[in-house]
N, C-alpha and C positions, 0 to 999 in steps of 0.2 A: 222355653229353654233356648231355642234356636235364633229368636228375638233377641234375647241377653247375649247372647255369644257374639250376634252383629253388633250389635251395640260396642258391646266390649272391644272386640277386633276394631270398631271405628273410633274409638276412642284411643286404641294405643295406637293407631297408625298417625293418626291429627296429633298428637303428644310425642312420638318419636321424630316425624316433619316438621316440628315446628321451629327447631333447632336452625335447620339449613337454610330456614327462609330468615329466620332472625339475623342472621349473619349475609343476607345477600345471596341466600342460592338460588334467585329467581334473578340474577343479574348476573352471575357467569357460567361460561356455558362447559362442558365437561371436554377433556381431555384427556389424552393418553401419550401427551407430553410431547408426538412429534409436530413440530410447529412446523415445519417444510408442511407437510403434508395437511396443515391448516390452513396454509395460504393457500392450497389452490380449493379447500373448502371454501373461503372468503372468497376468491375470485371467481367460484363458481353461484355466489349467494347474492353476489353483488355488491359486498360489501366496500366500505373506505378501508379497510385496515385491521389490525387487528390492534387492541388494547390489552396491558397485560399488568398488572398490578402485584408488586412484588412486596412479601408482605412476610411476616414470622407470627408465629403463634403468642406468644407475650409482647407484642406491642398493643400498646393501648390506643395509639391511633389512627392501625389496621381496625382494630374491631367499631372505633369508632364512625369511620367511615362507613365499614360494610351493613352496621346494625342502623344504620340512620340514613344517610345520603345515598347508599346503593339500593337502598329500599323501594326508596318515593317512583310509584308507578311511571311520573314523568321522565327520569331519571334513565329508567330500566327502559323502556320504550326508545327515546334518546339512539341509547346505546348501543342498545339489540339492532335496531333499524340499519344502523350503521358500521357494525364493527363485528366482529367476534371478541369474545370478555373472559379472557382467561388470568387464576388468581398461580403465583409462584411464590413456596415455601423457600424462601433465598437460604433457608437450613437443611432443605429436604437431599435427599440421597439418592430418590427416584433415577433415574437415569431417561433423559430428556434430549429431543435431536433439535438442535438448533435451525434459523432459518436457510442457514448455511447448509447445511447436510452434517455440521459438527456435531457430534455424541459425547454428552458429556453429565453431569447429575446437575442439578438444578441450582445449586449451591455454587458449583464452580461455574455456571453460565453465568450467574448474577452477581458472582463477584469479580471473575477475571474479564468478563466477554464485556459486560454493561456497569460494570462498577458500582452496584448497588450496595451502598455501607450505612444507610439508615433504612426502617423504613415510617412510611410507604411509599414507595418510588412506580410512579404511572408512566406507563410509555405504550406511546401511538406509533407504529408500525406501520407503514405503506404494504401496497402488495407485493411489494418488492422484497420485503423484509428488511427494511433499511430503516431506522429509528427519526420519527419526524418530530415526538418530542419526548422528553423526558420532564418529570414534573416530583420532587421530593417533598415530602412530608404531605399533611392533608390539608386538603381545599379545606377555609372555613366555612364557605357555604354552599350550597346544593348548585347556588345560583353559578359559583365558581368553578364548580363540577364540571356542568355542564357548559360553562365557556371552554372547557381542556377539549373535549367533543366539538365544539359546533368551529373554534381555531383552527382544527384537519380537516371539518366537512367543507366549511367556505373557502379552505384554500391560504388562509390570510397567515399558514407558519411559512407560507412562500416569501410575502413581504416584512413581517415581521417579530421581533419575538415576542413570548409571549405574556410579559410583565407586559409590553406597550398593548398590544390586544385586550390586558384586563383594564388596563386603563383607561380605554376606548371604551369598553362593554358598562364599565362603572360609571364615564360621564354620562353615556346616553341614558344610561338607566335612573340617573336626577334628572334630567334634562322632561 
């Protein structure tokens, strides 16, 4: 009896989890919305920055990302190594303190503060809280992903933007 009951209990907990990981939950990390007080988590983790992926519940190329591209081990590694990975409902109501010390719901930060009107709109954050890049709609490939990443770790949104960066990253990678 006691046997069946683990069992059971391990089975609805692997079947209630498997939801968050489907969508990316092993690729952003949890929040309570004040982003000031994430940045001195990132500057104390060592991190580049912090990434923030602004995203609504019915878009299909939110989920398409998070259930595929924010999956791949490589990916998630990448990221974590380097950033803090937080996702924003640009509809949600939550009430959120900006990197500013602004207080405001998540909805009005994403559309007055950073202009998000489609999504998925990705943005790389210094530890300053100052926006290094902004990137709309979704990477088609993993590979492209991860150039949005390694453009802030190398430095190279200093010299340049970042359509000429993917066009660098795509000749070498015939070459």
């Amino acid at each position: 009896m006691k046997k069946w009951i683990l069992t059971s209990m391990a089975f609805c907990f692997m079947a209630l989890s498997s939801p968050s990981w489907a969508q990316g939950g092993n690729f952003f990390d949890e929040s309570f919305g004040n982003y000031q007080e994430e940045l001195e988590v990132a500057k104390e983790a060592g991190k580049k920055g912090i990434f923030m992926f602004f995203e609504m519940d019915e878009c299909p190329f939110c989920h398409r990302m998070k259930t595929t591209i924010m999956t791949e081990p490589d990916v998630i590694k990448l990221y974590k190594e380097n950033f803090l990975t937080f996702q924003v409902d640009i509809e949600g109501s939550n009430e959120v303190t900006d990197f500013d010390g602004t207080v405001s719901t998540a909805q009005h930060m994403s559309e007055k503060k950073y202009r998000v009107r489609a999504t998925p709109v990705m943005m790389i954050f210094d530890l300053d809280g100052k926006p290094i890049l902004k990137y709309t709609g979704p990477t088609r490939t993993k590979e492209e992903f991860k150039w949005l990443a390694n453009y802030v770790i190398d430095g190279a949104y200093k010299e340049m933007p970042f359509t000429k960066y993917k066009r660098e990253m795509k000749r070498a990678d015939r070459d």
